[in-house]
LUMGUKE-669598 format. One line per 3 residues: number of its first residue (from 0); their letters; for each residue x, y, z of N, C-alpha, C. Coordinates in Angstrom, 3 decimals. Layout:
NUM = A = X:Y:Z:X:Y:Z:X:Y:Z | ...
//
This chain:
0 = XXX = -14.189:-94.297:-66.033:-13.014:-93.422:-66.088:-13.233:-92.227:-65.157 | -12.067:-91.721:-64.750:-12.552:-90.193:-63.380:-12.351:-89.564:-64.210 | -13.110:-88.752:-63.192:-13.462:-86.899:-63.734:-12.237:-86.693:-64.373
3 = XXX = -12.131:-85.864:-65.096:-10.388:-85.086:-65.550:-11.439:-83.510:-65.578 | -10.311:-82.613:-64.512:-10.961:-81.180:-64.895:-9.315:-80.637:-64.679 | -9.373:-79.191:-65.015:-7.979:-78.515:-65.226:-6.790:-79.023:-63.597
6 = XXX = -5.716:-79.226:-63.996:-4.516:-79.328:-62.713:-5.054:-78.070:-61.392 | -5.435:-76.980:-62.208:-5.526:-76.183:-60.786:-6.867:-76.390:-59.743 | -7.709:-77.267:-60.561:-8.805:-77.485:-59.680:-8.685:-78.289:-59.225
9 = XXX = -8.225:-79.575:-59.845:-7.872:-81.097:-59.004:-7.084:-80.585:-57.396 | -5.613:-79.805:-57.802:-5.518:-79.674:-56.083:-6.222:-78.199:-55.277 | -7.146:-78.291:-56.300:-8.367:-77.187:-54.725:-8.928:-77.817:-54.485
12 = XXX = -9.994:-79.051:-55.168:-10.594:-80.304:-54.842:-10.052:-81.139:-53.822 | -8.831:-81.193:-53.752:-8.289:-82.521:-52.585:-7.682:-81.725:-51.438 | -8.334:-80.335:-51.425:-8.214:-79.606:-50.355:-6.254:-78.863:-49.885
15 = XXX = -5.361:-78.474:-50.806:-4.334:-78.462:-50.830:-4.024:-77.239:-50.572 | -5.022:-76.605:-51.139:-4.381:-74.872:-51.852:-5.571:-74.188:-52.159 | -6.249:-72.832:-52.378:-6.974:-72.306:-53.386:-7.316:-72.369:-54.922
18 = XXX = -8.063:-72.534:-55.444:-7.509:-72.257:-57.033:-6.759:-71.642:-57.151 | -6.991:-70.617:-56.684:-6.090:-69.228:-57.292:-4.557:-69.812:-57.028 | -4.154:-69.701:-55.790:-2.850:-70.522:-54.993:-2.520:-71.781:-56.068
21 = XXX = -3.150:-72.753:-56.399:-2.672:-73.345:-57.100:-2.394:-73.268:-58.469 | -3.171:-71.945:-59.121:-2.506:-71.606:-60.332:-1.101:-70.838:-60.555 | -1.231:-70.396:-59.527:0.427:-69.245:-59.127:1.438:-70.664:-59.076
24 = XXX = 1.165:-71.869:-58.178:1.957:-72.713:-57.931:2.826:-72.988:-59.291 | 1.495:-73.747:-59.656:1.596:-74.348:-61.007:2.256:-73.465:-62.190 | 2.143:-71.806:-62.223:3.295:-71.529:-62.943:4.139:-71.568:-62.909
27 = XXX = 4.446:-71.331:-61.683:5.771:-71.163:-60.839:7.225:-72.587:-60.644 | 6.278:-73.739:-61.720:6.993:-75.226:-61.841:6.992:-75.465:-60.523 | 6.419:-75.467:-59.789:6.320:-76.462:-58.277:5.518:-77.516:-58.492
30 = XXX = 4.644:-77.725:-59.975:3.901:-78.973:-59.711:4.354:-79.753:-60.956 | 4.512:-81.166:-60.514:4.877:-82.024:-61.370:3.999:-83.326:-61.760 | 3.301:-83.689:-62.753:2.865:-84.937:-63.208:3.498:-85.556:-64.611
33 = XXX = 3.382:-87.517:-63.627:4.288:-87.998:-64.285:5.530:-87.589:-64.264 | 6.325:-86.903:-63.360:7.660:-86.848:-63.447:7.810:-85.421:-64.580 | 6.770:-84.688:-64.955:7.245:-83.322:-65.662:6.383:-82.324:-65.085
36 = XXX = 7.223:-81.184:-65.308:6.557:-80.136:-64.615:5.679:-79.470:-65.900 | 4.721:-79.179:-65.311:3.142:-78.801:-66.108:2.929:-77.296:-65.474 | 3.046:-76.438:-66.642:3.015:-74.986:-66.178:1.215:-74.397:-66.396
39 = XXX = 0.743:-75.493:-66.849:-0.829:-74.701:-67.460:-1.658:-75.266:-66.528 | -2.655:-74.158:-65.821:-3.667:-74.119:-64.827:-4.509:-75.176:-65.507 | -4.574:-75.073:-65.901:-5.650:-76.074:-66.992:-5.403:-77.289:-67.803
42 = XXX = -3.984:-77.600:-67.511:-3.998:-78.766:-68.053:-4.816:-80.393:-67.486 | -5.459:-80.925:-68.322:-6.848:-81.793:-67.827:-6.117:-82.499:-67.349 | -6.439:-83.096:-66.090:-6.029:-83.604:-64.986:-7.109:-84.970:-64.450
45 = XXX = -6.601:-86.222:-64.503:-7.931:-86.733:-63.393:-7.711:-86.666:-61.972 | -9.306:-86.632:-61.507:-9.215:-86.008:-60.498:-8.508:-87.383:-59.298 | -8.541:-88.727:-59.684:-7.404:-89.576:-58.953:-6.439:-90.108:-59.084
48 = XXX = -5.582:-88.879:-60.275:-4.294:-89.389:-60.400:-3.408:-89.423:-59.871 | -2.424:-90.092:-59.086:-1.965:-90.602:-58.400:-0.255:-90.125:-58.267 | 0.090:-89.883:-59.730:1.068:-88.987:-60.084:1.505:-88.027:-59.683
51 = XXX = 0.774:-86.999:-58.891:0.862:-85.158:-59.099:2.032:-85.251:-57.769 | 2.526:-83.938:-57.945:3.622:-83.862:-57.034:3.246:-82.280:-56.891 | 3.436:-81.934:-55.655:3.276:-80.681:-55.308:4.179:-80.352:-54.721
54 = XXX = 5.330:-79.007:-54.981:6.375:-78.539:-54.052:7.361:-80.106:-53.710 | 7.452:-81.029:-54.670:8.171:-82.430:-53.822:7.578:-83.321:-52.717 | 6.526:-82.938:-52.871:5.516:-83.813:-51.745:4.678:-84.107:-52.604
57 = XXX = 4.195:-85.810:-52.514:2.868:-86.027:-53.472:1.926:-85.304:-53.036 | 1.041:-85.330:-54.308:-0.400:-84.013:-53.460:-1.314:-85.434:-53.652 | -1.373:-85.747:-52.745:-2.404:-86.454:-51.886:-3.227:-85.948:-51.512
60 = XXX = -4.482:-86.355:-51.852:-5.936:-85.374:-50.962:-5.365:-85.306:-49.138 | -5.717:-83.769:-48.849:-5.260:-83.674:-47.141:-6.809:-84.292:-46.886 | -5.883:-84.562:-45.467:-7.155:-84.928:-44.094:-8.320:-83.762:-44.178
63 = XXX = -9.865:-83.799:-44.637:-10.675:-83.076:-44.262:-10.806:-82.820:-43.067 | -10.910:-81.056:-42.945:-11.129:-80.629:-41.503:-12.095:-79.502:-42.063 | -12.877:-79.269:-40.563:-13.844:-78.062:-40.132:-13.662:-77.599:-39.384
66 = XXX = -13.827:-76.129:-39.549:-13.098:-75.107:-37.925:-14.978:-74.877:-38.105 | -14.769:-74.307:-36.397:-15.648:-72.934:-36.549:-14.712:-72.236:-35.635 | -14.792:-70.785:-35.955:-13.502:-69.538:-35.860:-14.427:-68.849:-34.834
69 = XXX = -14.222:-68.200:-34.067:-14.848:-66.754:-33.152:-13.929:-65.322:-33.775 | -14.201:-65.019:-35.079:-13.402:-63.935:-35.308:-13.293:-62.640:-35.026 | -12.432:-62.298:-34.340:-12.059:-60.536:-33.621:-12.953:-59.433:-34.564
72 = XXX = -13.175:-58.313:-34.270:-13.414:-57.332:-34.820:-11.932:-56.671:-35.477 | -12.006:-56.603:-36.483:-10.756:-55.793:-37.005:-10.029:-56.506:-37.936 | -10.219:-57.890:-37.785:-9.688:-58.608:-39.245:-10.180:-59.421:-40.563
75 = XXX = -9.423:-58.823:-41.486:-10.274:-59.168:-42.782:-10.435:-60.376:-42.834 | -11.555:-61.300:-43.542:-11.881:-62.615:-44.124:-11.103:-62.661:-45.278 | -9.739:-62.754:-45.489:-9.216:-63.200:-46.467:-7.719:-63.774:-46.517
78 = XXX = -7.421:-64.283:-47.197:-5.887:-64.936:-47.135:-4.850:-63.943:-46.639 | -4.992:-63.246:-47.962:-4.108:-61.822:-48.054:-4.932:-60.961:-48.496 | -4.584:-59.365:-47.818:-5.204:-58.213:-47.959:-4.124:-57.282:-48.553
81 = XXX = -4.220:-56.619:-49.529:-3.999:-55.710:-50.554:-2.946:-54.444:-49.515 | -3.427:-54.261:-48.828:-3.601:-53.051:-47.806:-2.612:-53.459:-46.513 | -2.293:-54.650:-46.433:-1.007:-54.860:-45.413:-2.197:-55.632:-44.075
84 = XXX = -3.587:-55.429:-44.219:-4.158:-55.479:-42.863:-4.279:-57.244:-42.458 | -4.213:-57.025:-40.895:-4.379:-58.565:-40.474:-5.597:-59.291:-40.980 | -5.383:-60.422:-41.107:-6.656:-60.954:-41.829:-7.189:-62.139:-40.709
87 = XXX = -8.023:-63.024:-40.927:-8.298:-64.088:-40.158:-7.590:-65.165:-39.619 | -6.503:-65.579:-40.316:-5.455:-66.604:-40.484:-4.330:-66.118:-39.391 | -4.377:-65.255:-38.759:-3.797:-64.805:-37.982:-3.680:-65.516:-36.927
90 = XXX = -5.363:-65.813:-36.740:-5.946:-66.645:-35.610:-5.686:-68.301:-35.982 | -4.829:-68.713:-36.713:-4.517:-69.708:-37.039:-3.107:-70.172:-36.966 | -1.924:-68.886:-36.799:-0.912:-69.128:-36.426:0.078:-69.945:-35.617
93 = XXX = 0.923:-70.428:-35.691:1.584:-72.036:-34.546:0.810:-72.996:-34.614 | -0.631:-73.174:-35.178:-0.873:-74.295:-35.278:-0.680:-75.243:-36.364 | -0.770:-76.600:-36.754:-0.546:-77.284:-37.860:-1.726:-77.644:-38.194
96 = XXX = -1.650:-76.805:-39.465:-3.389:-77.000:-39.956:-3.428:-77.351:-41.329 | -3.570:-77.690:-42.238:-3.861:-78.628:-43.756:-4.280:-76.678:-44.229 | -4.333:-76.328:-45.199:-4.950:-74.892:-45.944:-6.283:-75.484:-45.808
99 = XXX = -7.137:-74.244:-45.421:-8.522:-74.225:-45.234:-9.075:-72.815:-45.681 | -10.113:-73.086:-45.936:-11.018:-71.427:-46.850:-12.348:-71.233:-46.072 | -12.399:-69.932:-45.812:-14.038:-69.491:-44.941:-15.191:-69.728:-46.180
102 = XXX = -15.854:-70.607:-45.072:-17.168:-70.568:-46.171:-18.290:-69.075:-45.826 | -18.209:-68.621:-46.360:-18.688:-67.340:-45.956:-17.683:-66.734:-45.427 | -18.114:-65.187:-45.248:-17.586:-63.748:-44.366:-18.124:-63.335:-43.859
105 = XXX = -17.322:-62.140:-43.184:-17.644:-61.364:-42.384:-16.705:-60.291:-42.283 | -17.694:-58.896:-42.269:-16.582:-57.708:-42.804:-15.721:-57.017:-41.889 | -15.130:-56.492:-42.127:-13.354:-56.285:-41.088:-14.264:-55.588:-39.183
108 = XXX = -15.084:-55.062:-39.823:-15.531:-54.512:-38.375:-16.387:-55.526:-37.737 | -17.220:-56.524:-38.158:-18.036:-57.505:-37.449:-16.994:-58.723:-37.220 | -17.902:-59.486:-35.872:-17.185:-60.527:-35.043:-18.014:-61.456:-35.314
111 = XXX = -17.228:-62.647:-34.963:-18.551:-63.967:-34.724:-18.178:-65.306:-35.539 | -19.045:-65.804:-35.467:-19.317:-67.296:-36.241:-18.310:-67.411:-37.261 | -17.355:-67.684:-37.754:-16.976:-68.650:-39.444:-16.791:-69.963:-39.442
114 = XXX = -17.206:-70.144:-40.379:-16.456:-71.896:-40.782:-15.782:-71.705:-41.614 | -14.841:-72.852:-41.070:-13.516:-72.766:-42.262:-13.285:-74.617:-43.391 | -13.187:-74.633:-43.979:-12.875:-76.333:-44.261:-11.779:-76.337:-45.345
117 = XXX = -11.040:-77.493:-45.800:-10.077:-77.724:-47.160:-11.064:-78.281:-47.728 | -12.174:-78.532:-47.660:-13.437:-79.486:-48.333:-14.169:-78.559:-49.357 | -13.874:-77.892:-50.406:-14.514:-77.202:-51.261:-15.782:-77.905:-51.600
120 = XXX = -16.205:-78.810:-51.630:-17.815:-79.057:-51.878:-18.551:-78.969:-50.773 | -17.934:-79.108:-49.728:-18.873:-78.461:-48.315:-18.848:-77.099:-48.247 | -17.792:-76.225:-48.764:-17.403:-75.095:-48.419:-18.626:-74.296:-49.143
123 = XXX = -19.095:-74.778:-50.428:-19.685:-74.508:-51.811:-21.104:-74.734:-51.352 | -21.492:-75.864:-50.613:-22.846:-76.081:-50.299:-23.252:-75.103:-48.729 | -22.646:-75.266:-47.805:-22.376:-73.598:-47.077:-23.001:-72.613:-47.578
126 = XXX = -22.454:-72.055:-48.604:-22.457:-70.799:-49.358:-23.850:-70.805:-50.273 | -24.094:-71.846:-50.505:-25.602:-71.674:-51.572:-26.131:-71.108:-51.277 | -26.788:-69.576:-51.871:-28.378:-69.508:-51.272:-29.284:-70.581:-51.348
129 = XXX = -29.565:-71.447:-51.808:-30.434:-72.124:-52.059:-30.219:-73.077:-50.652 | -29.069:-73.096:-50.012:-29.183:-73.531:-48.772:-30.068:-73.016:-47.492 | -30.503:-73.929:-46.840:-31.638:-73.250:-45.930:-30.841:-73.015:-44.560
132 = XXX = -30.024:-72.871:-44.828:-29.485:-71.867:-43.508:-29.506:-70.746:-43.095 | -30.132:-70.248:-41.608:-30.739:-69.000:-40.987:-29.393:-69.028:-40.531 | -29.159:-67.424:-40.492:-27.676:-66.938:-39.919:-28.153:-66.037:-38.727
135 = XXX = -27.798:-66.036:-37.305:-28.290:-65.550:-36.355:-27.053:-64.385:-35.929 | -27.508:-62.664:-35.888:-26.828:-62.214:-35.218:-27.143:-61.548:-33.840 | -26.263:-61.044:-33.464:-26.587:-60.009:-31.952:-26.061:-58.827:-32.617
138 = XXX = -26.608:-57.656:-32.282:-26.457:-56.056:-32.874:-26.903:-54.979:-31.516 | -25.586:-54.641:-31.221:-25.568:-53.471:-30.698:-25.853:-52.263:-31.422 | -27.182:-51.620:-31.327:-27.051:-50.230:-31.520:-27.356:-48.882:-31.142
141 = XXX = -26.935:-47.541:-31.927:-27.016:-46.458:-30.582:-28.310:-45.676:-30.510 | -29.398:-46.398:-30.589:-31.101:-46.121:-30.347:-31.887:-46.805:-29.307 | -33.210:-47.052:-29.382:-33.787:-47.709:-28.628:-35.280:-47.950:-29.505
144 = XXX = -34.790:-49.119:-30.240:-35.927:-49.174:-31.354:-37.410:-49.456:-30.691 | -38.704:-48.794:-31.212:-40.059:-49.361:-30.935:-40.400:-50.725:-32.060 | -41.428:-51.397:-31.304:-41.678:-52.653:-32.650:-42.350:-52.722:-33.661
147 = XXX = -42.545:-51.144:-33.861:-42.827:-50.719:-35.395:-41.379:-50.470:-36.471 | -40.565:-49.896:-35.657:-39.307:-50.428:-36.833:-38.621:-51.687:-36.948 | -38.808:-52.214:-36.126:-38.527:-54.036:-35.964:-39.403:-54.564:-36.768
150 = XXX = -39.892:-54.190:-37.241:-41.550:-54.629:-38.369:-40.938:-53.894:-39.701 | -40.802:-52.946:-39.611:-39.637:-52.105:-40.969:-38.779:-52.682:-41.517 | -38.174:-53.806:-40.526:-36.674:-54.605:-40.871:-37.361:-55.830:-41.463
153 = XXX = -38.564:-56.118:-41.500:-38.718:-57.639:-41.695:-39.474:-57.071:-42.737 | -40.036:-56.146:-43.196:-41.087:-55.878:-44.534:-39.452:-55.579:-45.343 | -38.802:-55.063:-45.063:-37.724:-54.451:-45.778:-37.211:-53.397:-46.441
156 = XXX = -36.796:-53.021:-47.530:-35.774:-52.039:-48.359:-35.138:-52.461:-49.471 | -35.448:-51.315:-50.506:-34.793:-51.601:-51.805:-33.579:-50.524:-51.749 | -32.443:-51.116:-51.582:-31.148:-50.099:-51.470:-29.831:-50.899:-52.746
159 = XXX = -29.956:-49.502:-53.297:-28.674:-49.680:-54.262:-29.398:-51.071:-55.376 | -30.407:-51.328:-55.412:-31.266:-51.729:-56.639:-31.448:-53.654:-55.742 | -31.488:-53.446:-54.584:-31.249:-55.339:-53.990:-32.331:-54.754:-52.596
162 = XXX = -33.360:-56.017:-53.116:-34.495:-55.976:-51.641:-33.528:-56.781:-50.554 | -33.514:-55.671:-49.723:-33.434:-56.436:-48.091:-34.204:-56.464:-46.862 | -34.226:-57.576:-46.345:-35.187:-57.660:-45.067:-34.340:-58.713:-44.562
165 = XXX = -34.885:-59.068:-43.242:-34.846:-60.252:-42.079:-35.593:-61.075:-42.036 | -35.407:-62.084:-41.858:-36.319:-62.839:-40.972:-37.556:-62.709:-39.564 | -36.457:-62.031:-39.092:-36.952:-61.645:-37.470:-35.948:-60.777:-37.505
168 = XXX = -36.141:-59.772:-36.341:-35.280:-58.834:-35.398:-36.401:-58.714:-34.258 | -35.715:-59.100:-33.231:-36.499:-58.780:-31.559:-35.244:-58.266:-30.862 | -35.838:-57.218:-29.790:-35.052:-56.732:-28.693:-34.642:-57.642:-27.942
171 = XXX = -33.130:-57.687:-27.420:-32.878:-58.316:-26.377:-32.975:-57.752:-25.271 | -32.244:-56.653:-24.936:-32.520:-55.725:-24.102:-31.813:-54.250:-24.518 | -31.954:-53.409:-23.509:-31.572:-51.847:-23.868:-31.434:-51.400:-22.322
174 = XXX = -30.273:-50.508:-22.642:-29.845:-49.430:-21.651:-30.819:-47.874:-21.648 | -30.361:-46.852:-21.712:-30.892:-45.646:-21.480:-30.508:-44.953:-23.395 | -29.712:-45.117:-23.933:-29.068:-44.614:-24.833:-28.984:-46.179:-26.316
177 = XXX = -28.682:-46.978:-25.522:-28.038:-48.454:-26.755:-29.280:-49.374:-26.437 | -29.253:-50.272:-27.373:-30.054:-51.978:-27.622:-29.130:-52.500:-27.786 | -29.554:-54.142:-27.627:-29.050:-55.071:-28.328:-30.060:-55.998:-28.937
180 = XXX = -30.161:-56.121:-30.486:-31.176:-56.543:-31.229:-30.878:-58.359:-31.500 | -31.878:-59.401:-31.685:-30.974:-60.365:-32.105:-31.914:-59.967:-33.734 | -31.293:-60.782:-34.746:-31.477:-60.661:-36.116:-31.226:-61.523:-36.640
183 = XXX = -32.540:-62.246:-37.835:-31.883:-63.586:-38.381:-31.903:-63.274:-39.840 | -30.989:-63.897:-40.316:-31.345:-63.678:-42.223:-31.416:-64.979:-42.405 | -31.829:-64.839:-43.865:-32.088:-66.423:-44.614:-30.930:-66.043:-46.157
186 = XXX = -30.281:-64.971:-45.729:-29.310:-64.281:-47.099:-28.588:-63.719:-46.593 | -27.131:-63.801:-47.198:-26.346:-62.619:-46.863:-25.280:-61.724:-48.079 | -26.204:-61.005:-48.283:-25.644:-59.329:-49.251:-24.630:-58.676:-48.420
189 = XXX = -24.010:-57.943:-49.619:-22.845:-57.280:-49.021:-23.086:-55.764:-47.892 | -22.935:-56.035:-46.905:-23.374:-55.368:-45.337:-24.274:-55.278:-44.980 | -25.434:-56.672:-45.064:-26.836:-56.712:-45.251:-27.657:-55.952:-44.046
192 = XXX = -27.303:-56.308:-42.704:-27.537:-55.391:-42.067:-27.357:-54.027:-41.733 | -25.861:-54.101:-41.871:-25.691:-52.399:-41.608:-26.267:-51.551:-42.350 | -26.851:-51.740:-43.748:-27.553:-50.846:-44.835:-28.772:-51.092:-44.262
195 = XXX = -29.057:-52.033:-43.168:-30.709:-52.058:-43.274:-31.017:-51.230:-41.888 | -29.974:-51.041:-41.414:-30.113:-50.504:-40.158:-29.715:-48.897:-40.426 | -28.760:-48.858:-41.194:-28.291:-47.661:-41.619:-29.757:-46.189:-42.590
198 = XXX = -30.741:-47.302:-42.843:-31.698:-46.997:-43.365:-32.665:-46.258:-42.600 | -32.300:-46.859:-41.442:-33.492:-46.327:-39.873:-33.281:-45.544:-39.365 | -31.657:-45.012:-39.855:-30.653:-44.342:-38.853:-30.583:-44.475:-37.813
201 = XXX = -29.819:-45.722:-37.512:-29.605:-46.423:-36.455:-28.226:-46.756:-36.739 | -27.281:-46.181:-35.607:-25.892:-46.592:-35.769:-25.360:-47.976:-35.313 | -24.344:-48.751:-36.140:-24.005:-49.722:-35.347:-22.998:-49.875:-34.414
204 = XXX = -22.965:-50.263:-33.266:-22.332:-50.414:-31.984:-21.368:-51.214:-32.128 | -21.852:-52.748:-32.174:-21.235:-53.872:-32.475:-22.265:-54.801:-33.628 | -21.635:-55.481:-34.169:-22.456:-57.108:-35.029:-21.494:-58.345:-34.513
207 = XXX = -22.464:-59.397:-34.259:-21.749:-60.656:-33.766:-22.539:-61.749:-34.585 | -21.953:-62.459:-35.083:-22.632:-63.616:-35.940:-22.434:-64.927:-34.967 | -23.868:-65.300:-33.964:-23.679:-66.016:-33.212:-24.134:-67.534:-33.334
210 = XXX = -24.590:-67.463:-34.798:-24.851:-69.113:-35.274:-25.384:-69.088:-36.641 | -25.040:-70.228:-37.242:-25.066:-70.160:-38.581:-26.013:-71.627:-38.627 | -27.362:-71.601:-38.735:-27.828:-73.081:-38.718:-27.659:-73.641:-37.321
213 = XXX = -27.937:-75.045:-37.249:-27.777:-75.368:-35.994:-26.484:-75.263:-35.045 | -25.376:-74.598:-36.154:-23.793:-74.573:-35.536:-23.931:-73.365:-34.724 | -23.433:-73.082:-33.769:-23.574:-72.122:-32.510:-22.307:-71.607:-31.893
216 = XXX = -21.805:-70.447:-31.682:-20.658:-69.414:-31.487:-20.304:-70.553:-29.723 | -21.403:-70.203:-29.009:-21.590:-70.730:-27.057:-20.626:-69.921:-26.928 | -19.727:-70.678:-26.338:-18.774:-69.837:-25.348:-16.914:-70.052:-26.256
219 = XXX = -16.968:-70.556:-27.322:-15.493:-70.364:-27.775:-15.219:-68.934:-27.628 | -14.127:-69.120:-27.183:-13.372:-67.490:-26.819:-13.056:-66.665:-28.129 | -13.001:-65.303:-28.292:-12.634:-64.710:-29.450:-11.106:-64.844:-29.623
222 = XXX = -11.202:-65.093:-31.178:-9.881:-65.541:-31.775:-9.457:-67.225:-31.819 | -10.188:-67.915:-31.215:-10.372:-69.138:-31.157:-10.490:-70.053:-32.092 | -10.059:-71.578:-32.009:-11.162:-72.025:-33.328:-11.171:-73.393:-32.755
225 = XXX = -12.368:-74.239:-33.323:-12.196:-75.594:-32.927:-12.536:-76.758:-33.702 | -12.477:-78.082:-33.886:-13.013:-78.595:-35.114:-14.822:-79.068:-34.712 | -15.716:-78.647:-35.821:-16.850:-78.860:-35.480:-17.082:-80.433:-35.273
228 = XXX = -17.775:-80.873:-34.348:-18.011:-82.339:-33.989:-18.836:-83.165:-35.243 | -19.078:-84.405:-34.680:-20.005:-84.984:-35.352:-20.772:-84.980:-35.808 | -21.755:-84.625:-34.286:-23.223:-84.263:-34.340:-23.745:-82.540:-35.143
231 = XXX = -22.278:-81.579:-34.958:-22.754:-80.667:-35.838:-22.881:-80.598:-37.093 | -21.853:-81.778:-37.933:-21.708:-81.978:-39.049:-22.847:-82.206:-39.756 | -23.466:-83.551:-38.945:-24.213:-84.367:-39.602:-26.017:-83.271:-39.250
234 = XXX = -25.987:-82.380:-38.791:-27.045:-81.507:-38.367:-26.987:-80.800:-39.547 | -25.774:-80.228:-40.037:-25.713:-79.385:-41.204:-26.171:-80.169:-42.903 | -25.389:-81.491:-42.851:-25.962:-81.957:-43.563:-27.159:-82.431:-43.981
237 = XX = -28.049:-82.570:-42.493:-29.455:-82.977:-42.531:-29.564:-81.533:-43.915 | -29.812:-80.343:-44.147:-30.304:-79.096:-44.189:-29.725:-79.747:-45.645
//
C-alpha cells in the first residue's frame, strides 16, 4: 500500500507548490480529491493517488528540474518578502518553469551559486549538514590580511553562543587598501562569514558563493540560470 501523508505534503512532494503554498491552496477549495473539495492541510492523502486535482488541472507529479542561479546582490532568497523587496524569482521571470525552491541561501547583500529544484528530497539532502558538501566563496575585503589571521578564521569563534570557523581561507590577491580572500565552509550559519570576518574587523566589500561541491558558478552571467547537467547531478549524488 503507498505512503498516505497529509494533502499538503503529497503536492510539495510531486514538486507542485511549497507546503506552505499548498496549504493556503487547499483552504482556499482549489484542491479537489475524488471529485470533492478537501479544505484540511492534512487530510491523509496517498502519495500516488491519482485523483487530486489542483486549480482544475490534475496534480500530476511536474517534470523534475535543477537550476543553478548566479544571484545579483540585492535580492532576497525567498518567494515573497514581507517588505515589498525583489526577491530571486525575479530572475526567473518570462520563463516557463514548473515551481522550484532554493536549496539553501544567500543573504540580500551576497551573490553567487544557488540551486533551485521542485524535487524536495534532493532539495532536503542539499541542505543536510550531515551532507559533505564544501561551499566555496570569493570575499572582497577592506584590509590586507597577514596569515596569522587567516589561521584565526580556521581555529575560529564563539559568537552569539555558535562556534565558527572555515575550512581554509587563502589570499587571492590584494590591491594597496582591499583583498580578495577565497573561503571554504563545511556549514552554513546565519552570516557565517560576515560575523567571522566582522570579528577581525574586517569589512566586507563583496561575498560570492562560487561553488557548492563539485557544482561550479564558471562563467554563467549574473541573474542567470541554467539546468544542471548530468554529470553534475550524478557528482552530487556520488557525496
Amino acid at each position: 500500500m503507498s505512503t498516505r501523508y497529509g494533502l499538503a505534503r503529497v503536492l510539495s512532494k510531486r514538486g507542485l507548490c511549497s507546503r506552505s503554498e499548498a496549504e493556503r491552496r487547499i483552504r482556499a477549495g482549489e484542491v479537489t480529491v475524488a471529485g470533492r473539495v478537501v479544505r484540511d492541510p492534512e487530510a491523509p492523502t496517498r502519495l500516488d493517488q491519482t485523483d487530486i486535482v489542483l486549480a482544475d488541472v490534475p496534480a500530476a507529479c511536474a517534470a523534475r528540474r535543477y537550476l543553478i542561479l548566479n544571484k545579483p546582490r540585492g535580492l532576497v532568497t525567498s518567494a515573497r518578502d514581507e517588505q515589498g523587496r525583489d526577491t530571486v524569482y525575479r530572475c526567473f521571470d518570462g520563463h516557463e518553469l514548473p515551481w522550484v525552491a532554493p536549496a539553501g541561501r544567500l543573504d540580500q547583500a551576497s551573490e553567487g551559486l544557488l540551486l533551485f529544484s521542485n524535487d524536495p528530497v534532493w532539495n532536503a539532502a542539499i541542505t543536510e549538514p550531515r551532507t559533505p558538501l564544501h561551499k566555496t566563496y570569493h570575499v572582497q575585503i577592506g584590509a590586507i590580511p597577514d596569515p596569522e589571521h587567516l589561521q584565526q578564521l580556521q581555529q575560529g569563534i564563539v559568537d552569539q553562543g555558535e562556534r565558527l570557523r572555515v575550512v581554509s581561507a587563502d589570499l587571492l590577491r590584494h590591491g594597496q587598501r582591499n583583498a580578495w580572500l577565497q573561503i571554504v565552509l563545511d556549514e552554513g550559519r546565519n552570516r557565517h562569514i560576515r560575523r567571522l570576518l566582522q570579528a577581525q574587523q574586517w569589512s566586507v566589500l563583496r561575498l560570492i558563493r562560487v561553488a557548492i561541491g563539485p557544482i561550479h558558478l564558471g562563467e554563467l552571467g549574473k541573474g542567470q540560470f541554467r539546468d544542471l547537467t548530468e554529470a553534475e547531478r550524478s557528482a552530487l549524488a556520488a557525496l
